[in-house]
C-alpha positions in Angstrom: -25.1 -7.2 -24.2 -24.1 -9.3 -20.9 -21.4 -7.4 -20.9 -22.8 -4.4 -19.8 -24.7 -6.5 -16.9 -20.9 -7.1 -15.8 -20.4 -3.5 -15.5 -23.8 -3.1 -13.7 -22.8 -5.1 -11.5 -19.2 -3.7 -11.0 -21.3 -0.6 -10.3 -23.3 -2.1 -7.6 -20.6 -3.3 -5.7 -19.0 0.4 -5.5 -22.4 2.0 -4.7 -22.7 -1.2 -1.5 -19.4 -0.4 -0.3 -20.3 3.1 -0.5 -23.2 2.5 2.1 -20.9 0.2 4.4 -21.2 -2.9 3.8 -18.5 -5.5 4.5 -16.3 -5.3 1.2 -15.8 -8.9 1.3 -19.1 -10.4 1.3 -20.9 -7.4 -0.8 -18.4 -8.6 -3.5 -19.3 -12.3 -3.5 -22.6 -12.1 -2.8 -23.3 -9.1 -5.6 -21.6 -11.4 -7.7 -23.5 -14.7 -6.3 -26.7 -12.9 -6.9 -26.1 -11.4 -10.2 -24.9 -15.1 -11.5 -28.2 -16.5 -10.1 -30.1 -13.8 -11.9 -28.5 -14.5 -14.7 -28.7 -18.0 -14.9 -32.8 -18.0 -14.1 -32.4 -15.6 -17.3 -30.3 -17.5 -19.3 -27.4 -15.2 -19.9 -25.4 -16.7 -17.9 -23.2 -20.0 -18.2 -23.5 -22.1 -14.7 -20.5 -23.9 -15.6 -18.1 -20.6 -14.9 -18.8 -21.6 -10.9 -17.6 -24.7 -11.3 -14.0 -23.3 -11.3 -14.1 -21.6 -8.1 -13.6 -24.4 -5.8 -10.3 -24.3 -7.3 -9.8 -20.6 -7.7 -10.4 -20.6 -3.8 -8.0 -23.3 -2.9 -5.3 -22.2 -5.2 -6.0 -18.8 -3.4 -5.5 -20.4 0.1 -2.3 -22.3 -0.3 -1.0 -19.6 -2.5 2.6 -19.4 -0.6 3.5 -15.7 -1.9 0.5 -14.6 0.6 1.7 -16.5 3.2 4.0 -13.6 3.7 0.8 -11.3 4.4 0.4 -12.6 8.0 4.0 -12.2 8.8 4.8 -8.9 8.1 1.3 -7.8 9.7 2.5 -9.9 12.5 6.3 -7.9 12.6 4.4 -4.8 12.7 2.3 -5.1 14.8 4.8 -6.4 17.3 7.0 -3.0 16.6 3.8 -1.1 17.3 3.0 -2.5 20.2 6.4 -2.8 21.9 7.1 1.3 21.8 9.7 0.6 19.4 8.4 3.2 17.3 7.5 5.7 20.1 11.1 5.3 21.2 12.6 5.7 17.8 10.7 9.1 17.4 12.1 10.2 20.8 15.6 9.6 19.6 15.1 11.2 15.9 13.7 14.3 17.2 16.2 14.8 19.8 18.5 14.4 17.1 17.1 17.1 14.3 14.6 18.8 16.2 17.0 21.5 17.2 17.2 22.7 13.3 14.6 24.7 12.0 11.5 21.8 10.5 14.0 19.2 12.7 10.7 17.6 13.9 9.2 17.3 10.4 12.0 15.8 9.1 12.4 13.6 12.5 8.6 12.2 11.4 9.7 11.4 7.9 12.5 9.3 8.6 10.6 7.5 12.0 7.6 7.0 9.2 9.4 5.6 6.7 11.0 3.1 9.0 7.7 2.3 10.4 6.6 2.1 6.7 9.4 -0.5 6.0 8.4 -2.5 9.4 4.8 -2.0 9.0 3.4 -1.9 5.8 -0.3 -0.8 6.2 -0.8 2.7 5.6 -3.6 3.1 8.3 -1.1 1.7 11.0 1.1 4.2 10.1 -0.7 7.1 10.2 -2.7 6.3 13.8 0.5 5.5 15.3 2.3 8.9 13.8 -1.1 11.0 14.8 -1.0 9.7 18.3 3.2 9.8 18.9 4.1 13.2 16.9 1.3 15.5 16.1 1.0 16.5 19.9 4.7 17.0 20.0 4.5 18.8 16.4 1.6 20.9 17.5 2.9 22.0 21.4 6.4 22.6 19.5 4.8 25.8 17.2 4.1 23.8 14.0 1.7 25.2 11.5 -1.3 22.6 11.9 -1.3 22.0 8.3 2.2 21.2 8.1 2.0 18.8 11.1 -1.2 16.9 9.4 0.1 16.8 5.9 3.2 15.0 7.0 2.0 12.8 9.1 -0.7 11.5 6.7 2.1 11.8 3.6 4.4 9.5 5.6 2.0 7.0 7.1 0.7 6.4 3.1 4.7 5.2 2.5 3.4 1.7 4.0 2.0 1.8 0.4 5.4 2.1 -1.5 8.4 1.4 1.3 9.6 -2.5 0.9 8.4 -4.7 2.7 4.9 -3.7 1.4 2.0 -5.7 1.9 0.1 -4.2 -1.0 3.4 -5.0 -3.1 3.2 -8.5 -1.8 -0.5 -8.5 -2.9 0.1 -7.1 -6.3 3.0 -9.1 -7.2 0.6 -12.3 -7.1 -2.2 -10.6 -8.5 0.3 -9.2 -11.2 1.8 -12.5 -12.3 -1.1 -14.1 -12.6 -2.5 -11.5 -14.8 1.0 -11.3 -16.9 0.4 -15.4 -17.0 -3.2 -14.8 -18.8 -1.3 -12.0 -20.6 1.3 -14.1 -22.5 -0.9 -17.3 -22.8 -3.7 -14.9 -24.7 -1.0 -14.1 -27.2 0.1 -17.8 -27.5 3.4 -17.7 -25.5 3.8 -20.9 -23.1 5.6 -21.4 -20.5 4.9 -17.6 -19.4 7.4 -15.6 -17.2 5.7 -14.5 -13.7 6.6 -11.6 -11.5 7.8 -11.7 -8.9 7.3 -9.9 -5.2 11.1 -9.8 -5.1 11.2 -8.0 -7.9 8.8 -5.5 -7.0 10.4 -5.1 -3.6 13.6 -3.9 -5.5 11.8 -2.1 -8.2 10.1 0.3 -5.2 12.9 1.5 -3.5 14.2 4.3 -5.7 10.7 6.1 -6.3 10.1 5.2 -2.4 13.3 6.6 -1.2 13.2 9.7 -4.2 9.6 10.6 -2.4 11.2 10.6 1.1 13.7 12.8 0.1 11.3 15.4 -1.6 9.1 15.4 1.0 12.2 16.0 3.3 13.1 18.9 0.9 9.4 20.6 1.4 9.6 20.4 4.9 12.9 22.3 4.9 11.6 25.2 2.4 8.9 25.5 4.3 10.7 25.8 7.5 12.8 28.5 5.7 10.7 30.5 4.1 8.1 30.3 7.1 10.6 30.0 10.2 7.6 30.7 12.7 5.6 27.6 10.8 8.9 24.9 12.0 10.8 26.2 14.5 13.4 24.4 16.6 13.2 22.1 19.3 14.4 23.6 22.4 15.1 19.8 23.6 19.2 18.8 24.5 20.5 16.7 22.4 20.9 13.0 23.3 24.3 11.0 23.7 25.0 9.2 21.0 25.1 5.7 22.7 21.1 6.7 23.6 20.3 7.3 20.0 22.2 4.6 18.8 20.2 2.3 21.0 16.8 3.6 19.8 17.9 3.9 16.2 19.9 0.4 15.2 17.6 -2.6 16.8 15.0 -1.7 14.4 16.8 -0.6 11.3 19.2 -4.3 12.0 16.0 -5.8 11.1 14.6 -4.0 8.2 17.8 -4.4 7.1 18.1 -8.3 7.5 14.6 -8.9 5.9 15.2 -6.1 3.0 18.6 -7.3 2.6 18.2 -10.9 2.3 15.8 -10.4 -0.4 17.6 -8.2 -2.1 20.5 -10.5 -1.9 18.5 -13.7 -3.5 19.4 -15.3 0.3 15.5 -15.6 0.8 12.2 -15.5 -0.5 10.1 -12.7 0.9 8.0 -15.2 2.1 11.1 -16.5 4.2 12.5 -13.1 4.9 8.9 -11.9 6.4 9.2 -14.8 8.5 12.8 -14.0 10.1 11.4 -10.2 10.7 8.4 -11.3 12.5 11.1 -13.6 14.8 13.3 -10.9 15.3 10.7 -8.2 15.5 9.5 -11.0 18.6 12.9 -11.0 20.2 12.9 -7.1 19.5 10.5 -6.3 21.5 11.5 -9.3 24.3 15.2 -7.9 24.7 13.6 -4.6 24.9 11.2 -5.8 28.2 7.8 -4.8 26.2 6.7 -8.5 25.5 4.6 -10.8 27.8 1.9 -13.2 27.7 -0.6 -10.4 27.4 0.7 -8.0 25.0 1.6 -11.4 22.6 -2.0 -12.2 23.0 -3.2 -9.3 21.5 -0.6 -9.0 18.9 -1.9 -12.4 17.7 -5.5 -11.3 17.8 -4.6 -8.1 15.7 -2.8 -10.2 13.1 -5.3 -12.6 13.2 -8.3 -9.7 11.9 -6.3 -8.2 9.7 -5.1 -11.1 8.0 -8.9 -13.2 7.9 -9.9 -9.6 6.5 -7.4 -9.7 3.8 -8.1 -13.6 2.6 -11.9 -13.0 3.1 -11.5 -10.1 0.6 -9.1 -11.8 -1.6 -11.9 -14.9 -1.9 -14.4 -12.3 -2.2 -12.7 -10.8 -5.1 -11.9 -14.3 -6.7 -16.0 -15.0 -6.8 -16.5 -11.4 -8.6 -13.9 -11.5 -11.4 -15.2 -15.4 -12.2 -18.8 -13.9 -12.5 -17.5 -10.3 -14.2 -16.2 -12.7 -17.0 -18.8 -14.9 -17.0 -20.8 -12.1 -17.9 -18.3 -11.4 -20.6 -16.8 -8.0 -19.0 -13.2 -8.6 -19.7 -14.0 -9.0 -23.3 -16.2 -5.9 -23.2 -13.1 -4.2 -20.9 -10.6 -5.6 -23.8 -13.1 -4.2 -26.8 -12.5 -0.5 -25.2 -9.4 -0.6 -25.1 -8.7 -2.2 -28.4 -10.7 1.0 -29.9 -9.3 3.5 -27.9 -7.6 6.2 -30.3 -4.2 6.4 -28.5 -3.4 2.3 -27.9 -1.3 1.8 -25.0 -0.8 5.4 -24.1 -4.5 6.2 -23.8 -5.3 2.8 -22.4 -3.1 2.9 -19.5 -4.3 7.0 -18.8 -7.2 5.3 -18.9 -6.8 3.1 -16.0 -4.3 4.7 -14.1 -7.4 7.6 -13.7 -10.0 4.9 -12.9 -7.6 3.8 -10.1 -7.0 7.0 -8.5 -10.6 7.7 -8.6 -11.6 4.1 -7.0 -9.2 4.9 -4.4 -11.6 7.4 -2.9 -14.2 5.1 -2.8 -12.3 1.1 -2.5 -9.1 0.5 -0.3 -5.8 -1.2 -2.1 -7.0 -4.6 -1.0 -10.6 -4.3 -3.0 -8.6 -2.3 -6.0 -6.0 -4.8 -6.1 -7.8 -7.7 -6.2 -10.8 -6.6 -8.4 -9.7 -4.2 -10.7 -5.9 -5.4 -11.8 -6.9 -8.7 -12.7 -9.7 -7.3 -15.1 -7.4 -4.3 -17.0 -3.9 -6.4 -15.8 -3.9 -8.6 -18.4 -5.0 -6.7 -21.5 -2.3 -3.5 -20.5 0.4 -5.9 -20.4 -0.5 -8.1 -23.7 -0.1 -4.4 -25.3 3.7 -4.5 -24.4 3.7 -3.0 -20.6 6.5 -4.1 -18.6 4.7 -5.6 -15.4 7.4 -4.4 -12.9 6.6 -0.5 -13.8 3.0 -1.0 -14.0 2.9 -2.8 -10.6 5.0 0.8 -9.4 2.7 3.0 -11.2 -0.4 1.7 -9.5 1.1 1.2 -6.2 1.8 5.0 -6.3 -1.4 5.9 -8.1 -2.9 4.2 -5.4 -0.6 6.5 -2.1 -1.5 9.4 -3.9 -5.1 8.3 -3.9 -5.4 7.8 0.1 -4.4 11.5 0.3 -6.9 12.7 -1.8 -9.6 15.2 -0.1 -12.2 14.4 0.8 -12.0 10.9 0.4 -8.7 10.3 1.0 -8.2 7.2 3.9 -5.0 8.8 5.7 -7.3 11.8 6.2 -9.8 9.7 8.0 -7.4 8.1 9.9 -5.7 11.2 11.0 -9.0 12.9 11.9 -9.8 9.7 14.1 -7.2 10.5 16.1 -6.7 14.2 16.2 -7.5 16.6 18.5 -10.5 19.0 18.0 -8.2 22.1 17.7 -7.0 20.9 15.0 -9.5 21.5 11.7 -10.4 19.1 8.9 -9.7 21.7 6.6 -6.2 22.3 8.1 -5.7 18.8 7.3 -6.9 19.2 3.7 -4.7 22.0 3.4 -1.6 20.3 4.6 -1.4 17.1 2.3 -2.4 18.9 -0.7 1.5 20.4 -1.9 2.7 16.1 -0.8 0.0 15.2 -3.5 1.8 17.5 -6.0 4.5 15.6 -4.8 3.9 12.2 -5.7 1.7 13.3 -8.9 5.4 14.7 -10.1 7.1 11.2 -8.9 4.2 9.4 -10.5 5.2 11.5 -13.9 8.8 10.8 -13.5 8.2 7.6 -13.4 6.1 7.0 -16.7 8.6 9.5 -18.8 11.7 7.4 -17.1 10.3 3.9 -16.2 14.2 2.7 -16.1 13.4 5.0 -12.1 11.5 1.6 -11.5 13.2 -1.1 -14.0 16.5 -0.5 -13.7 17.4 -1.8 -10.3 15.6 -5.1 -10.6 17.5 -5.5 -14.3 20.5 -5.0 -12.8 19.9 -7.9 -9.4 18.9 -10.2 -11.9 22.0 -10.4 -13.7 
């Protein structure tokens, strides 16, 4: 029966956030309140809060998250320096005088901002403000323009380094921890953010290149939709100049993880150095501009610890309550086992992603279903994939989708929401065919990361 008050109160949460409420503090106090309910009532154990002193602390000094804050910090610092705006002058210079040149130009500049950034709403503000004008006054269809810009800035999801892949690594190897100590295995294996890292560049690089492909068909079966940039092409040296600085450095911090040299932890700490010296060699960093680079990375990293601890006071109450057994029960009876379970929850995601950002999902959903979908047999590294996906495809979604909302907020009148709508709609087909690639051929996720670690 308490059970069912966990799933009440699962409920409430959505239907608070819904109305606007600060997602960190309507998840711990919801679950503060329903605890105190429940313990006046006497269905609920008091003794389940005496573990979350040390949930919280081993959530603070958690070292994997120390990476969050440095590679918010090396965006942020590439945003702010015009690195991006003057990477997007080169690439377009570069295609734009081929038919859907500019399209493509935005695909490549957003998954490099992806790789640099990692937060999808980043992405997408700074690609709305730097090349929808330029797409638009250059005789793009409005649709097209929008739908690429809000498919590429959602690549921050996907594109190593991610911070929702540095999120859902810990939050996944804790849950596959659980996972193997429920069926009696000690000394569990963990996952690690490494291996997701590896494990997301082929689906991340195979949805570049299809969205790449669209934006060429499009261009040739709709010339008038993409045409060509009248712009001269620049020298070589001048695109050179634009282009290597920043890829040198996605390359270092990618590379060295990929190579076992570093940590990600470690490697987010060289990029947000060299991201620093970046943007000082290029002339774009004083005292004032680093100033507010710390103050951005400073609220969006106390937003993403204030959620996490949030999220740790919720699931200790949601099993209090008895909801992960309730959860397990479900599935357990669920004609179909792993097949039908993991539908299951790879639906409830997508749907949550209207309603929750990554940050809420990852933190309060994976660790409830995490656990029980990998005690059934589910390799960790492919479901981490799978849900990171799920999870893009989500944020495109009309009419909740967040890259739409971003986009809007920074669109110009002319253009229409439902030109917008319109736009991302054949990328979502996209990524829902990616997404089914991956679950017919997980070795699209798995193989890389088998092959590294041998």
């Amino acid at each position: 029966m308490t059970g069912y008050i966990a799933l009440l109160m699962f409920a409430v949460v959505c239907l608070t956030l819904m109305l606007g409420y600060p997602v960190a503090f309507t998840l711990a106090g919801t679950a503060l309140a329903f605890a105190a309910g429940g313990i006046i009532a006497g269905v609920f154990d008091p003794s389940f809060l005496s573990a979350l002193p040390g949930r919280l602390f081993g959530t603070i000094s958690n070292t994997t998250l120390i990476a969050v804050p440095l590679f918010v910090l090396m965006g942020v610092v590439l945003e702010k320096s015009k690195i991006a705006e003057e990477l997007l002058s080169s690439m377009s210079r570069v295609f734009g005088r081929t038919r859907g040149g500019l399209g493509v130009s935005v695909i490549v500049v957003g998954m490099l901002l992806a790789a640099s950034t990692g937060i999808v709403g980043a992405t997408v503000v700074t690609m709305g403000l730097l090349s929808l004008p330029s797409m638009l006054r250059g005789g793009y269809s409005p649709s097209l323009a929008a739908g690429t810009i809000c498919a590429t800035g959602t690549l921050g999801q996907i594109i190593p380094p991610s911070i929702a892949l540095v999120l859902l690594g810990d939050v996944l190897s804790n849950a596959y921890q659980q996972a193997q100590l429920n069926l009696n295995i000690f000394n569990p294996k963990t996952v690690s953010v490494g291996d997701l890292f590896v494990a997301a560049l082929i689906p991340g690089l195979l949805l570049v290149a299809l969205y790449t492909a669209y934006v060429l068909l499009y261009a040739w079966l709709k010339p008038s939709s993409a045409p060509p940039s009248d712009e001269a092409p620049l020298p070589l040296a001048q695109v050179l100049s634009g282009l290597l600085p920043p890829l040198l450095l996605i390359a270092v911090v990618l590379g060295s993880i990929l190579a076992g040299a570093a940590t990600p932890t470690e490697a987010a700490g060289v990029g947000a150095v060299g991201a620093l010296i970046l943007a000082y060699s290029k002339s774009q960093m004083n005292l004032e501009r680093l100033r507010e680079v710390a103050l951005d990375t400073m609220k969006v990293t106390s937003m993403v610890f204030m959620i996490l601890i949030g999220a740790a006071v919720f699931s200790l109450v949601f099993r209090g309550f008895g909801g992960e057994e309730l959860i397990h029960s479900f599935f357990n009876q669920l004609p179909g086992g792993v097949f039908a379970a993991t539908l299951v929850v790879m639906l409830l995601i997508f749907l949550l992603g209207f309603i929750l950002d990554f940050i809420e999902i990852t933190f309060v959903v994976v660790p409830i279903v995490g656990p029980i979908l990998l005690a059934m047999g589910l390799d960790p590294i492919w479901l981490g994939i799978m849900i990171a996906i799920n999870l893009q495809t989500s944020f495109l979604t009309p009419p909740f989708g967040f890259a739409l909302f971003y986009l809007r907020g920074v669109a110009p009148d002319s253009l229409a929401t439902s030109a917008i709508y319109r736009g991302v709609i054949p990328f979502i087909i996209i990524q829902l065919l990616v997404l089914t690639a991956l679950w017919i051929w997980p070795p699209l996720a798995t193989w890389l990361p088998a092959q590294l670690n041998h």
